[in-house]
DOLUMVO-723714 format. One line per 8 residues: their letters; for each residue z, x, y of C-alpha. Coordinates in Angstrom, 2 decimals. Layout:
REM residues N
a) Z/X/Y  ...
//
This chain:
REM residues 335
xxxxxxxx) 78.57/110.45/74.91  81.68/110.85/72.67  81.86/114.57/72.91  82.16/114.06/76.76  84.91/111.30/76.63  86.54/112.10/79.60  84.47/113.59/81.36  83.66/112.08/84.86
xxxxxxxx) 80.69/114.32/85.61  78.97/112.97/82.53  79.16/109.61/83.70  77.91/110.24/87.06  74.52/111.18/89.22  75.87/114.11/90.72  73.57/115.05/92.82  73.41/111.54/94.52
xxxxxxxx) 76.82/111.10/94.14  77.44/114.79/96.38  75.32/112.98/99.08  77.32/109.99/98.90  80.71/111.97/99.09  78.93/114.01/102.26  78.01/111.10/104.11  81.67/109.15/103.31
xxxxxxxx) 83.29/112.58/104.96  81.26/112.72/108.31  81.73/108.87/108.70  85.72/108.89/108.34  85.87/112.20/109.96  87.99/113.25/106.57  87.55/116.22/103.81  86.70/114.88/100.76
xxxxxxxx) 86.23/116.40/97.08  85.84/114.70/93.49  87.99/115.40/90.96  88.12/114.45/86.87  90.72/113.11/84.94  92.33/116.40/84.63  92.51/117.72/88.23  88.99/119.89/88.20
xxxxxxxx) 86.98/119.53/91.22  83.35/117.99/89.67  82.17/117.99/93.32  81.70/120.62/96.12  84.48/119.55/98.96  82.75/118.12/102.18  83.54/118.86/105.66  86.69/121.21/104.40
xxxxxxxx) 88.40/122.01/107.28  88.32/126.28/108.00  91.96/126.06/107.92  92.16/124.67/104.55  89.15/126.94/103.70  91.38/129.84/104.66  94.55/128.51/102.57  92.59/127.89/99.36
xxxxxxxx) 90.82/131.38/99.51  94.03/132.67/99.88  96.14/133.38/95.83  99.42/133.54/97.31  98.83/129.56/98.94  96.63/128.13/96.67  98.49/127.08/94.09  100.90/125.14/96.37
xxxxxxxx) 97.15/122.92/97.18  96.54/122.66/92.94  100.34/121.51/92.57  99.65/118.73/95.62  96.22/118.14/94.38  97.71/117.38/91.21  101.16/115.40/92.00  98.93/113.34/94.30
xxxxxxxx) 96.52/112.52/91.44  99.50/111.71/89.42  101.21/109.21/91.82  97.60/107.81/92.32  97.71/106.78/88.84  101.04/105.54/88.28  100.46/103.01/91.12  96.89/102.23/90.46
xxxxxxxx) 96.08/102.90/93.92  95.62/105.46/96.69  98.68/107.43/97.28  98.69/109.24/101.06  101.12/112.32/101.53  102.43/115.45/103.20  100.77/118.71/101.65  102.94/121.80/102.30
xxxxxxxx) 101.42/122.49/105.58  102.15/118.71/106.89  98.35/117.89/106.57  97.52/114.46/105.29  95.88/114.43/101.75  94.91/111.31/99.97  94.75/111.04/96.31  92.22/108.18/95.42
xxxxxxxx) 92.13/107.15/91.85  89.14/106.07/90.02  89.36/103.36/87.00  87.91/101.27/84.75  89.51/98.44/82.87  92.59/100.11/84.07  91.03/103.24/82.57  91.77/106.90/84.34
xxxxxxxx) 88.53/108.85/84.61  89.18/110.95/88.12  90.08/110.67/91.40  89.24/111.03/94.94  90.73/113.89/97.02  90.34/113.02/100.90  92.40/114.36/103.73  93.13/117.09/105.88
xxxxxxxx) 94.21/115.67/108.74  96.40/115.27/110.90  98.19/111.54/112.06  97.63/111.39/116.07  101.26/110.53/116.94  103.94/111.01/114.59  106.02/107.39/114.41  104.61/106.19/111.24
xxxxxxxx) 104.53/110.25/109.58  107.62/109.94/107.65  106.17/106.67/105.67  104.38/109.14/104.01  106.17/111.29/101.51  105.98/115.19/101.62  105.52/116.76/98.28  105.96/120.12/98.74
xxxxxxxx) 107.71/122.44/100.92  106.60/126.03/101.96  109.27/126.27/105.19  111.10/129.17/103.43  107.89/130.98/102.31  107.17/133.71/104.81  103.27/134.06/103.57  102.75/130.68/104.95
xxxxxxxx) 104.16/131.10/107.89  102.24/134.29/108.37  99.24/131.93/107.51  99.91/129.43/109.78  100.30/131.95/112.84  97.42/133.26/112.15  95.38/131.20/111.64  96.86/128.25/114.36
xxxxxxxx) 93.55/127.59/116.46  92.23/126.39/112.94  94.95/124.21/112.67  95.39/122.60/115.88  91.57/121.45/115.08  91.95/120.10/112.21  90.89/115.84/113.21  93.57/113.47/114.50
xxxxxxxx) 93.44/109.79/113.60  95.17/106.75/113.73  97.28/105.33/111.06  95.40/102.52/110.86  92.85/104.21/111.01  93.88/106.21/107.67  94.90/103.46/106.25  91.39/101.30/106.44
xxxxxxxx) 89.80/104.37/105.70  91.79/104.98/102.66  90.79/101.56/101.01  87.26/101.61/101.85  86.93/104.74/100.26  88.81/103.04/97.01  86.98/100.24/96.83  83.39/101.51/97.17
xxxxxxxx) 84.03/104.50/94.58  85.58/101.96/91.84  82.40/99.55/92.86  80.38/102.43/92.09  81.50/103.74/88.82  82.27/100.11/87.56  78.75/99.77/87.82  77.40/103.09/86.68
xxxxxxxx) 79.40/102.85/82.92  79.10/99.60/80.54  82.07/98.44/78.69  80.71/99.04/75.98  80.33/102.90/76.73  83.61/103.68/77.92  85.36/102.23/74.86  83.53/104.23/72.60
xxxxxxxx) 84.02/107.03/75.34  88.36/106.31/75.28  88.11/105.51/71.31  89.22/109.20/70.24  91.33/109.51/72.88  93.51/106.36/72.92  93.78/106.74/69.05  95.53/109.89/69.12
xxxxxxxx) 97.29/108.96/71.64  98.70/106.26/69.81  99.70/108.42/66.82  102.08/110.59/68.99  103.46/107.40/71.07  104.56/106.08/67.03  106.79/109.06/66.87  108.39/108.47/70.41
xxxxxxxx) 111.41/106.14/70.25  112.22/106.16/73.75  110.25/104.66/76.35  109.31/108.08/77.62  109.55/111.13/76.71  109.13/114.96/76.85  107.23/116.52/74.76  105.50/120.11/74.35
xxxxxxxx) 101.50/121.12/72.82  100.75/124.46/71.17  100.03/126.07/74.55  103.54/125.10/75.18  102.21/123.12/78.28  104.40/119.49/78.39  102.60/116.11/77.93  104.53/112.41/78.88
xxxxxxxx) 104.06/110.06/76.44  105.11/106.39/76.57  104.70/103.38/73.73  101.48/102.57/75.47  99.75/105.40/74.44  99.13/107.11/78.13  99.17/110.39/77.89  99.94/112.47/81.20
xxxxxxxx) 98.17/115.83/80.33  98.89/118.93/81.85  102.38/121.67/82.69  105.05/119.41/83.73  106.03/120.15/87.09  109.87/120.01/85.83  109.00/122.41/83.22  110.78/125.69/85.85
xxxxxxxx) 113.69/123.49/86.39  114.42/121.82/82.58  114.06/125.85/81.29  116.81/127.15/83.95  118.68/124.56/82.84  119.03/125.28/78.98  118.98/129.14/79.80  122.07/128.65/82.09
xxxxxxxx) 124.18/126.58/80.60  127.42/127.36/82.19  126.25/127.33/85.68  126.86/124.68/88.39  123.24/123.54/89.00  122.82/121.31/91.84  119.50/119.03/92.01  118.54/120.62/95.61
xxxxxxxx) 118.44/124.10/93.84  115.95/122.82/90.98  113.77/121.28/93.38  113.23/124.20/95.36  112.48/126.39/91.96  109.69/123.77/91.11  108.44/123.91/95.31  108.76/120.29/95.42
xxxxxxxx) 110.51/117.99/97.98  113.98/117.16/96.90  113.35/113.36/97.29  109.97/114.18/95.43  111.73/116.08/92.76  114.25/113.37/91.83  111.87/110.43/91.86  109.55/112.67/89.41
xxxxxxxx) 112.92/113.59/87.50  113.88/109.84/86.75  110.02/108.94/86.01  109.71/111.71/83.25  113.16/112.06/82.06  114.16/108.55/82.07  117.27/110.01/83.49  118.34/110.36/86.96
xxxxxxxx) 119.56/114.69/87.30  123.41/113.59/87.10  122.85/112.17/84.08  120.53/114.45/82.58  123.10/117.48/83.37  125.60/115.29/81.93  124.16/114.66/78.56  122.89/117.86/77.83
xxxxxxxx) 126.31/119.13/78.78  128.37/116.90/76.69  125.80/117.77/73.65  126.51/121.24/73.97  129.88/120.61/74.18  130.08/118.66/70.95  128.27/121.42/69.06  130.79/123.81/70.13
xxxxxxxx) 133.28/121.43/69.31  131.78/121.23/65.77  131.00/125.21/65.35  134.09/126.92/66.81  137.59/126.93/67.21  137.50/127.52/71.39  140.08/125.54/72.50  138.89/122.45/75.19
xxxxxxxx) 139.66/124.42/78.26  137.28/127.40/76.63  134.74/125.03/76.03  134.92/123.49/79.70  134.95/127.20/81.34  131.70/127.75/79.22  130.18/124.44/80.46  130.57/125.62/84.15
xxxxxxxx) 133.07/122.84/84.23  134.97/122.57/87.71  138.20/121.51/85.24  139.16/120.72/81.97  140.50/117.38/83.10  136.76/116.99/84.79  135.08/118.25/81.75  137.32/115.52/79.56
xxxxxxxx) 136.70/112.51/82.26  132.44/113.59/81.43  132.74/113.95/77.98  134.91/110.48/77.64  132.10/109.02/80.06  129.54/109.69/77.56  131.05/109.62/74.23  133.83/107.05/74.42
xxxxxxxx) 136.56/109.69/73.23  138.18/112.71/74.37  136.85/115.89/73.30  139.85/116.94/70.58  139.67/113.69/69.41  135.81/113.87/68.96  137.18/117.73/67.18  139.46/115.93/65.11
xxxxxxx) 137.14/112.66/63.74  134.14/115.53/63.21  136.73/117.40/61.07  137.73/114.52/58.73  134.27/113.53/58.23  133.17/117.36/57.01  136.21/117.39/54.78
//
């Protein structure tokens, strides 16, 4: 039991539980497919839609349905509940997490369809955006008989749907794993955890493993595994350090909405993407105050700075002083 921890398949009847998922899909009229903690399908996908069928067989598309698959697992988790949104082709997709003792093991991914009238479709928030990628819209030409097809329902309809699909899959596992099982299954786990959230001063953080993937730790000892989805957007912006770099451009390099991108930004940063492009500029400012002689107006040309006067105003912000004063201080002290 301890060698498979985490994993959801070990926990379950599969077989039964493939029935289950088949007969919960042709009742709500909805695709459905099991996942485990980590995002990997332990199921086969009932009633996938052909239109979906043709988008996940297809490389070029795929990966924008892993990257929803797995920012809709995330969100599910965060909120301890099912999280409904957008996928890049404006289907419906519900992420449906599974728990115990407030415990992640997996989720439920349900979906692909389509909300029959369109009042209540901008409650739910679109993750990713494919409007500029001409493969898609290739896709979606050709293949638009499949996607008129795809099922229409109510919202309420989604919506009751939606939480009797949470309830009776948390009912089920509750009642499939003891208490006893599942802490000796989360022992390992939530111990090492623990080690790295010791080290971790701030309430979250950013962190990297030795496949270079990132991993968001907080003093509770979660640990969000898997590539950040920032990871594109927080590389461009220590490679380019003297570029203007606007939030709308970084969203669109990590194919996420830009309201998407800048709640994710402020949940894994801690910092909203002003401030983060603040501080990191000021701290690379201060190092070239430190290193080198360039004079302030150097220094704020280098920074991508709009001015020098702007580029004192930030680093005053952030610092409390100007930036020859901090020059002058950091020379006395080296003395």
């Amino acid at each position: 039991m301890k060698s498979n921890a985490m994993n959801l398949d070990q926990l379950l009847d599969l077989p039964r539980w493939q029935k289950l998922q088949d007969e919960l899909a042709r009742v709500t009229n909805m695709a459905i497919i099991t996942v485990d903690y980590k995002g990997v399908p332990i199921t086969k996908h009932s009633m996938c839609c052909p239109f979906c069928q043709s988008v996940r067989a297809n490389p070029q598309l795929s990966k924008y349905c892993q990257i929803c698959d797995s920012r809709g697992g995330l969100e599910a988790v965060r909120s301890q509940k099912p999280y409904i949104y957008l996928c890049h082709f404006n289907i419906i997709d519900i992420a449906i997490p599974i728990t115990v003792d407030d415990k992640y093991l997996g989720a439920i991914m349900a979906g692909q369809i389509r909300l029959d009238g369109s009042a209540e479709l901008e409650s739910f928030e679109h993750l990713l955006s494919s409007q500029k990628n001409a493969i898609a819209a290739q896709h979606l030409d050709a293949y638009k008989a499949e996607y008129d097809a795809i099922p229409l329902l109510q919202y309420e309809k989604v919506l009751q749907s939606t939480q009797a699909l949470f309830e009776l899959s948390n009912y089920i596992v509750e009642s499939a794993v003891s208490k006893a099982q599942l802490i000796s299954a989360y022992e390992t786990f939530y111990n090492s955890a623990h080690q790295v959230a010791q080290a971790v001063p701030a309430k979250h953080t950013l962190t990297s493993d030795e496949t270079g993937n990132y991993l968001k730790v907080n003093r509770s000892g979660r640990v969000d595994t898997g590539a950040s989805a920032l990871l594109p957007a927080l590389q461009y912006i220590d490679e380019n350090k003297g570029q203007l770099i606007t939030q709308a451009q970084m969203a669109e390099l990590c194919h996420l909405s830009p309201s998407y991108f800048s709640r994710l930004f402020t949940q894994e940063t801690g910092l909203n993407f002003s401030q983060y492009i603040g501080t990191k500029k000021v701290a690379w400012a201060k190092e070239l105050l430190e290193k080198t002689d360039d004079s302030v107006e150097s220094i704020s040309e280098k920074l991508g700075f709009s001015s020098a006067a702007y580029f004192i105003k930030v680093f005053k912000k952030y610092e409390g002083i100007t930036p020859s004063l901090y020059r002058k201080y950091n020379e006395k002290i080296n003395r």
